[in-house]
C-alpha positions as CSV (number, residue, x, y, z in Angstrom):
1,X,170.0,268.8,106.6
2,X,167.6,266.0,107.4
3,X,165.5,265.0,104.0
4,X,162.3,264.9,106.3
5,X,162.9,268.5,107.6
6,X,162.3,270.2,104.0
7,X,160.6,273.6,103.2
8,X,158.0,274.0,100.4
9,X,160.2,275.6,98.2
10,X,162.3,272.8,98.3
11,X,160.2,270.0,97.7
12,X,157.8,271.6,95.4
13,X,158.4,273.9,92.4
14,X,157.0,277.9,92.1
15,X,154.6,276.4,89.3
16,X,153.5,274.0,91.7
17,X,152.6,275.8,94.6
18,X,151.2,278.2,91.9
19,X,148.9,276.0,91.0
20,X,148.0,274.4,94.2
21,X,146.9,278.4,95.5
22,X,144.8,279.1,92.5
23,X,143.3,275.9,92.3
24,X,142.2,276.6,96.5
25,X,141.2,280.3,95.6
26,X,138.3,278.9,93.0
27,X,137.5,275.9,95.4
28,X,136.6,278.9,97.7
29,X,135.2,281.2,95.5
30,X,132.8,278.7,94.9
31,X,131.6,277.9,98.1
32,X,131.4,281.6,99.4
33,X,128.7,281.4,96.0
34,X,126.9,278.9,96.7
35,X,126.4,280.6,100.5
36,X,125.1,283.5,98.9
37,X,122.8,281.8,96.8
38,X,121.5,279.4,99.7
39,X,121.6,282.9,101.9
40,X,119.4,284.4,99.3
41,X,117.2,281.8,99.0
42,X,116.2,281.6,102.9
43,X,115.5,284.7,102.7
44,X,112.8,284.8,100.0
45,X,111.3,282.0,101.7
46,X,111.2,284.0,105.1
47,X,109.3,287.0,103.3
48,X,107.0,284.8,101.3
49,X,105.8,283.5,104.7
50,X,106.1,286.7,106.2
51,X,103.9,287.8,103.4
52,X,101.0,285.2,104.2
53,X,101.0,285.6,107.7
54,X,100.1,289.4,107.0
55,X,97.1,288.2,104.5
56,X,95.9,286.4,107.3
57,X,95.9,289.0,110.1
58,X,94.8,291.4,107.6
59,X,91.7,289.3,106.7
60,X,91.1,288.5,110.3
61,X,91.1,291.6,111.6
62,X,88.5,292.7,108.7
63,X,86.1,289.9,109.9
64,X,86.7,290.3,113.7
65,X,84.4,292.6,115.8
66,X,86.1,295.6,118.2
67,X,86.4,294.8,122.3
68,X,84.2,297.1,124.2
69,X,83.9,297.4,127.7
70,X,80.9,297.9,129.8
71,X,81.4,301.1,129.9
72,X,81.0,302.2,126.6
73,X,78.2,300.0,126.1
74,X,76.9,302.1,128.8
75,X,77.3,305.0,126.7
76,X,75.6,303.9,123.3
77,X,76.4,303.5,120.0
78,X,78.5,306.0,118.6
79,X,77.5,305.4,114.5
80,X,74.1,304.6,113.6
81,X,74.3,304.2,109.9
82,X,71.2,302.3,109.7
83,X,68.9,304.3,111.9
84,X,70.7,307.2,110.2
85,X,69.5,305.4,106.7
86,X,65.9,305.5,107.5
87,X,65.3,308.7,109.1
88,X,66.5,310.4,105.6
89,X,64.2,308.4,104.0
90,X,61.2,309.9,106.1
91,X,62.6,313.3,107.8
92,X,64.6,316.3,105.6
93,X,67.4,317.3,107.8
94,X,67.9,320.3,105.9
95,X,64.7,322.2,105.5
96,X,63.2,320.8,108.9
97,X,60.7,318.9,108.3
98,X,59.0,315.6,107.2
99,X,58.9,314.1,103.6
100,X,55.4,314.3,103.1
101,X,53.1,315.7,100.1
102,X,51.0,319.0,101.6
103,X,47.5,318.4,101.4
104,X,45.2,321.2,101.3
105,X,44.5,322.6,104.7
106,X,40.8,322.9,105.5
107,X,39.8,326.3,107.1
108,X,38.9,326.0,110.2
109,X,35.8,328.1,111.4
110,X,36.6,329.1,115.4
111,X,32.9,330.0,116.3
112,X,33.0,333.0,119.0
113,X,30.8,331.8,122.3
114,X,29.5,334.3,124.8
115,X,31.4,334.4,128.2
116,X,28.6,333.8,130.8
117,X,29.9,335.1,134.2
118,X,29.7,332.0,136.7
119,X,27.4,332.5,139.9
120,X,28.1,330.4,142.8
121,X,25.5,327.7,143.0
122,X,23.4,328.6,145.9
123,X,21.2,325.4,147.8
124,X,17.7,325.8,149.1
125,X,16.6,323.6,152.0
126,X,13.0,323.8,152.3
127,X,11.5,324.9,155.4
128,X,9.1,321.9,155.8
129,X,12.4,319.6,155.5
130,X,13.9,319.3,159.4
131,X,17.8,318.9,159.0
132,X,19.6,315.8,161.0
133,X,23.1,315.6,162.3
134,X,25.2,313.7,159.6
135,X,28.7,313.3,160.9
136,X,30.4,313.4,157.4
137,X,28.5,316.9,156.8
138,X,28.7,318.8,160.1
139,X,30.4,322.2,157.8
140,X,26.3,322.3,156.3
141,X,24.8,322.3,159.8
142,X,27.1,324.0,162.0
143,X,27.6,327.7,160.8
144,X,27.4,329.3,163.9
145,X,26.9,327.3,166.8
146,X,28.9,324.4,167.8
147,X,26.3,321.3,168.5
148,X,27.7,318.7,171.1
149,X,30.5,321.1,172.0
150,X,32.8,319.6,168.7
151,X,34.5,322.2,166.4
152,X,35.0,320.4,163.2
153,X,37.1,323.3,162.0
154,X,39.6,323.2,164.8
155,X,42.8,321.3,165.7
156,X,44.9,320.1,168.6
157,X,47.1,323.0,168.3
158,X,44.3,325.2,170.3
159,X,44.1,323.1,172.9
160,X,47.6,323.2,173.1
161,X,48.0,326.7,173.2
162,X,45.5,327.3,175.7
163,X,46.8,324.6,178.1
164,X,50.4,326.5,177.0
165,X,48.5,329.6,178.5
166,X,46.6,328.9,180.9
167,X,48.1,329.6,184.6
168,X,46.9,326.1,186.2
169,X,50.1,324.3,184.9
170,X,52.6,326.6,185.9
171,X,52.7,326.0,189.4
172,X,52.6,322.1,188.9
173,X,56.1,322.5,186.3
174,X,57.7,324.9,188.9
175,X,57.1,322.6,191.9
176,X,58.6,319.6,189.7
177,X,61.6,321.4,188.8
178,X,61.7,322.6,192.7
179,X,61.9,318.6,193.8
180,X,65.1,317.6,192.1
181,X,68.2,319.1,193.7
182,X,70.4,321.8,192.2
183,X,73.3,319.7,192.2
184,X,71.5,317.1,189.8
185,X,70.0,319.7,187.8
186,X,73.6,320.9,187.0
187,X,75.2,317.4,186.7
188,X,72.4,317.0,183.7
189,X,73.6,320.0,182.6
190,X,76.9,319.1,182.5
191,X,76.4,315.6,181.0
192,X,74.5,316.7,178.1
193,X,77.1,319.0,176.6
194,X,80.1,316.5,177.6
195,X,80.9,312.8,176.4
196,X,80.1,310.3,179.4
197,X,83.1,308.7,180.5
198,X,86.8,309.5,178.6
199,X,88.0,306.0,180.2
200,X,85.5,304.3,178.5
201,X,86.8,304.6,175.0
202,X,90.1,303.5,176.2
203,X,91.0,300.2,174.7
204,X,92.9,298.4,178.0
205,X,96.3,296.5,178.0
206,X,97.0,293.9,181.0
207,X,100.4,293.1,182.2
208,X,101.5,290.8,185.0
209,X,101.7,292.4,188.9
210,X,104.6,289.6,190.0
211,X,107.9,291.6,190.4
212,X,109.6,289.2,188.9
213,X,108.1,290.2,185.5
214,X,110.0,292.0,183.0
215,X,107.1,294.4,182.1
216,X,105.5,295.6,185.1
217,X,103.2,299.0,185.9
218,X,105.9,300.8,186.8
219,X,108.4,300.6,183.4
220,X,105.1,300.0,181.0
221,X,104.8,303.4,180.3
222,X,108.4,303.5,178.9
223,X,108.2,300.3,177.2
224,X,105.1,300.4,175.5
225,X,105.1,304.6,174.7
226,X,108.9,305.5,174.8
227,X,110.0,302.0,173.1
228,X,112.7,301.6,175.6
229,X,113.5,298.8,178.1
230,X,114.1,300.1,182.1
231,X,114.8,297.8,184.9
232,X,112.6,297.5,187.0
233,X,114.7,298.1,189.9
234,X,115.7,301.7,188.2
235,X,112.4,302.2,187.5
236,X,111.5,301.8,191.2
237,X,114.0,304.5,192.1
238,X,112.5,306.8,189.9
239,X,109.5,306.6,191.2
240,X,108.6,308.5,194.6
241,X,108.8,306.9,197.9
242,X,105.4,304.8,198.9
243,X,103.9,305.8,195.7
244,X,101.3,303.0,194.3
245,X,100.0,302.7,190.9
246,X,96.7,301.8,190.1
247,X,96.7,301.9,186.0
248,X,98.8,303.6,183.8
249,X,98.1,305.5,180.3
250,X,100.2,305.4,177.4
251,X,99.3,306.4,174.2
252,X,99.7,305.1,170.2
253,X,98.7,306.0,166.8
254,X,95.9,304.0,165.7
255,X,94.7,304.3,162.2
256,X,95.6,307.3,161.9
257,X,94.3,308.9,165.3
258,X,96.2,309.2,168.6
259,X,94.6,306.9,171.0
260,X,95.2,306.0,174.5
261,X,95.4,303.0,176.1
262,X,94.5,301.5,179.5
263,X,97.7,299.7,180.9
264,X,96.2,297.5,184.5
265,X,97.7,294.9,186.6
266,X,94.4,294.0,188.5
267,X,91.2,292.9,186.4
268,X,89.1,291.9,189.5
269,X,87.7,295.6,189.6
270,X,86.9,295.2,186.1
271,X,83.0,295.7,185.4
272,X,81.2,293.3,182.6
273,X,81.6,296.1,179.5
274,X,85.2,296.6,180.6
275,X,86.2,293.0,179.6
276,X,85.1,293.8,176.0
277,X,87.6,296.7,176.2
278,X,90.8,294.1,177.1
279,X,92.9,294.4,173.6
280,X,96.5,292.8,175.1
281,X,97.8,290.8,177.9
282,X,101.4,290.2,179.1
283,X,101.6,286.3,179.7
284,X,104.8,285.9,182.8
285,X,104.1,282.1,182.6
286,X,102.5,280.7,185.4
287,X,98.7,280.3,185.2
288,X,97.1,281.3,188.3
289,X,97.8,284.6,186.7
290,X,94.9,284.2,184.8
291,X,93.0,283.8,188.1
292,X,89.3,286.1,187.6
293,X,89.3,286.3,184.1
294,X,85.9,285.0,183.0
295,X,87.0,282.6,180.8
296,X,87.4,280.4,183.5
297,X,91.0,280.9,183.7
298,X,92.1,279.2,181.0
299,X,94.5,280.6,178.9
300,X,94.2,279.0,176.0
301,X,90.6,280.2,175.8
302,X,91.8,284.0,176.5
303,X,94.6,283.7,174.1
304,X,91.7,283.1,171.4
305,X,90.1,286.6,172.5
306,X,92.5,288.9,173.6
307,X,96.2,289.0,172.0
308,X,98.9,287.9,174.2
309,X,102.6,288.4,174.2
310,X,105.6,286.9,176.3
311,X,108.0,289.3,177.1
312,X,111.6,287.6,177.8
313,X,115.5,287.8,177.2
314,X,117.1,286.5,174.2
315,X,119.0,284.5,176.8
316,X,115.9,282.7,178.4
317,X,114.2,280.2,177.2
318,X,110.1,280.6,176.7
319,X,108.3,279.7,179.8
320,X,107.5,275.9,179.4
321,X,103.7,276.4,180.2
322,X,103.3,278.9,177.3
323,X,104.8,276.7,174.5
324,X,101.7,275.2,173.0
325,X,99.7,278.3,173.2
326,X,98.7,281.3,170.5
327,X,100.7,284.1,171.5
328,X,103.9,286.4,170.4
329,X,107.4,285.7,172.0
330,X,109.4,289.1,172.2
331,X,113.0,288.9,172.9
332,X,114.4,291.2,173.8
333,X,118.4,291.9,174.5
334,X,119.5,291.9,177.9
335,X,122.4,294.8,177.1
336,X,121.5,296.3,173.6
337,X,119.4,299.3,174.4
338,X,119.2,300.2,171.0
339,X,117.1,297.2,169.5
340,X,114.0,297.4,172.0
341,X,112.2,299.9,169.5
342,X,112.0,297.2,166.8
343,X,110.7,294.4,169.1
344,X,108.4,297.0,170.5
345,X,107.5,298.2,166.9
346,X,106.4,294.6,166.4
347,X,104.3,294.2,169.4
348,X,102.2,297.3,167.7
349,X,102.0,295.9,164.3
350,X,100.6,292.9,165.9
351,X,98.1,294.4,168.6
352,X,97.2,297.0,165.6
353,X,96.4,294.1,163.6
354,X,94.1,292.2,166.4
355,X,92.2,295.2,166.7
356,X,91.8,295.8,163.4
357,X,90.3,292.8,162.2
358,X,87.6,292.7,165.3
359,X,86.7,296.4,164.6
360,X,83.2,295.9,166.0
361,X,84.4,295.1,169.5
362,X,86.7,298.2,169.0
363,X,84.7,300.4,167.4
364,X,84.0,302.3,171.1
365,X,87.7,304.0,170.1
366,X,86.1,306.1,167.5
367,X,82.8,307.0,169.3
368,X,82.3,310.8,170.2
C-alpha cells in the first residue's frame, strides 16, 4: 500500500483523533455562544429604539391638532367646554333658570280705564267755503256725480268688458277671420300642435356621387346602419330598375337616443341653415368634389369644420391629394366580410366624438 494513501486510523492514534473532536466540539460551542450573545444584544438595541421612537409619536400626537375637512367645519364644533364653563357659571341647568339673588318684586297697580266706544270722525265743510277740484282728492268731491266724465274708482277692466260686449266688434273679428282661407286656417292649426320640420333635426352625412367610389347612396344605408360592406355593383341590382335616389336615412345611437341621420350626394340644393347641419363627409380624392361648398372649396378648410373620412381597401394606397390633410383613413378588407363592423364602429366613435365636442352646432338633435 502506498505510504501517501493512509487512513486516519492509521496515521493517527484513537486518543488522538479523540482529542482532535473534543477540542473542535468546544471551538464550536464557543462560537454558537458568542452568536447568541451578539444575537441577544441586537436585539435589545432594536427595542430600545423601538421604545423611543414610540415616546416620540406618543408625544407628537398629544401636541398635534386633528385634520378636519370643510365639512365638518361646516357643521360646528362638536365640544364646547369653554362656552359650556361659563354658561354654569351664570345659568342653573337644573332648576331652569338664571343664578341671580331674587329681589323683592314691586306690586304692580294695573289701573282699570273706561272703554270709550270710537265714533268715526265726521268733517264739516262750511257752506260759505266753495270746494275746488284737487286731483289727489277727487274720492272728497265726487260722491255721486262723475265731474269731467273720469271715474277715479274704476279700472281698465270695464272698458274691457264693455268693448268684450258690445256688438260693434263682432262683425269686424268675423270678417277678419272670413279673409284668410280655410286651408291656412287649418295649416296653423296643424303647425301649432306639430314640430316644424322632422328633417331639420337631422344631423346630415355627405358622401361622394362618382361611381367609382366605394361608399356611394346606394350601399350607404348598409354601410353606415347595417355595418356591412356591399358592392356597389350588387347593390345596383338590388335596387329597382330606373330608380334614383335623392338622400338616404340611416339611423345611430347618439348619447343615448336613436337619431337619424341625413346621408346626400348633392349639397348644391342645400339652404344656408342646412350647412350648419353637415356632421361627415366621404373624401374619394379628387377636389373638384368639393365644388359648392362654401368654404370656397377648399378642403383643408372643410376638413377643420366638418369630420372627414377616406374610405379605401387595405390593398390601396391613400389618395395622394388627401395625405397632408385632417381626416380618418378606413381600410377596409377587400374579401373579409366579417371585419367591416369594427372599421365602421370606429367611424362612429369618431363622428360621435366630433359632434360631441361642438354640441352647440348640434344641439338642433335634441330640440322638440
Amino acid at each position: 500500500m502506498d505510504p501517501i494513501l493512509k487512513t486516519l486510523s492509521q496515521t493517527m492514534t484513537v486518543e488522538a483523533i479523540a482529542m482532535i473532536k473534543a477540542k473542535r466540539l468546544a471551538m464550536k460551542q464557543c462560537v454558537d455562544v458568542a452568536g447568541r450573545q451578539k444575537r441577544a444584544q441586537q436585539r435589545e438595541n432594536d427595542r430600545q429604539v423601538d421604545d423611543v421612537q414610540a415616546d416620540l409619536c406618543k408625544r407628537a400626537m398629544e401636541r398635534e391638532r386633528p385634520f378636519r375637512v370643510f365639512e365638518e367645519q361646516l357643521l360646528g364644533e362638536s365640544e364646547m367646554t369653554a362656552a359650556q364653563e361659563y354658561l354654569h357659571l351664570v345659568y342653573d341647568s337644573k332648576r331652569r333658570c338664571m343664578h341671580s339673588t331674587p329681589r323683592e318684586s314691586t306690586p304692580i297697580v294695573v289701573r282699570e280705564v273706561p272703554i270709550v266706544p270710537l265714533q268715526p270722525e265726521t268733517r264739516t265743510v262750511p257752506p260759505t267755503e266753495k270746494s275746488k277740484y284737487n286731483r289727489y282728492g277727487q274720492e272728497r268731491f265726487l260722491k255721486e256725480q262723475q265731474e269731467f266724465g273720469i271715474n277715479p274708482q274704476g279700472s281698465h277692466l270695464e272698458r274691457a268688458t264693455t268693448l268684450r260686449a258690445s256688438p260693434k266688434t263682432m262683425p269686424l273679428k268675423r270678417a277678419r277671420s272670413l279673409s284668410v282661407p280655410s286651408y291656412q286656417r287649418t295649416k296653423k292649426a296643424i303647425s301649432g300642435c306639430r314640430p316644424s320640420n322632422p328633417r331639420s333635426r337631422m344631423p346630415i352625412i355627405v358622401v361622394p356621387a362618382a361611381l367609382t367610389s366605394l361608399v356611394t347612396l346606394y350601399n350607404a344605408k348598409e354601410l353606415l346602419q347595417e355595418m356591412r360592406y356591399v358592392p356597389l355593383k350588387q347593390a345596383h341590382r338590388l335596387m329597382h330598375h330606373g330608380q334614383h335616389l335623392d338622400e338616404v336615412i340611416v339611423e345611430h345611437r347618439f348619447q343615448g337616443e336613436l337619431v337619424s341621420y341625413r346621408v346626400i350626394d348633392n349639397v348644391t340644393r342645400l339652404t344656408p341653415g342646412e350647412w350648419e347641419r353637415v356632421a361627415a363627409v366621404f373624401a374619394m380624392g379628387p377636389h373638384w368634389q368639393f365644388k359648392g361648398w362654401p368654404q370656397g372649396a377648399d378642403p383643408a378648410a372643410i376638413f377643420h369644420q366638418v369630420c372627414a373620412f377616406h374610405l379605401h381597401f387595405k390593398d390601396t394606397p391613400v389618395c395622394k391629394e388627401l395625405c397632408n390633410l385632417q381626416l380618418h383613413p378606413l381600410a377596409l378588407s377587400p374579401n373579409e366580410r366579417h371585419s367591416d363592423c369594427g372599421i365602421m364602429m370606429e367611424f362612429w366613435n369618431k363622428l360621435d366624438h366630433h359632434m360631441a365636442v361642438r354640441a352647440r352646432q348640434f344641439a338642433f338633435i335634441k330640440q322638440k
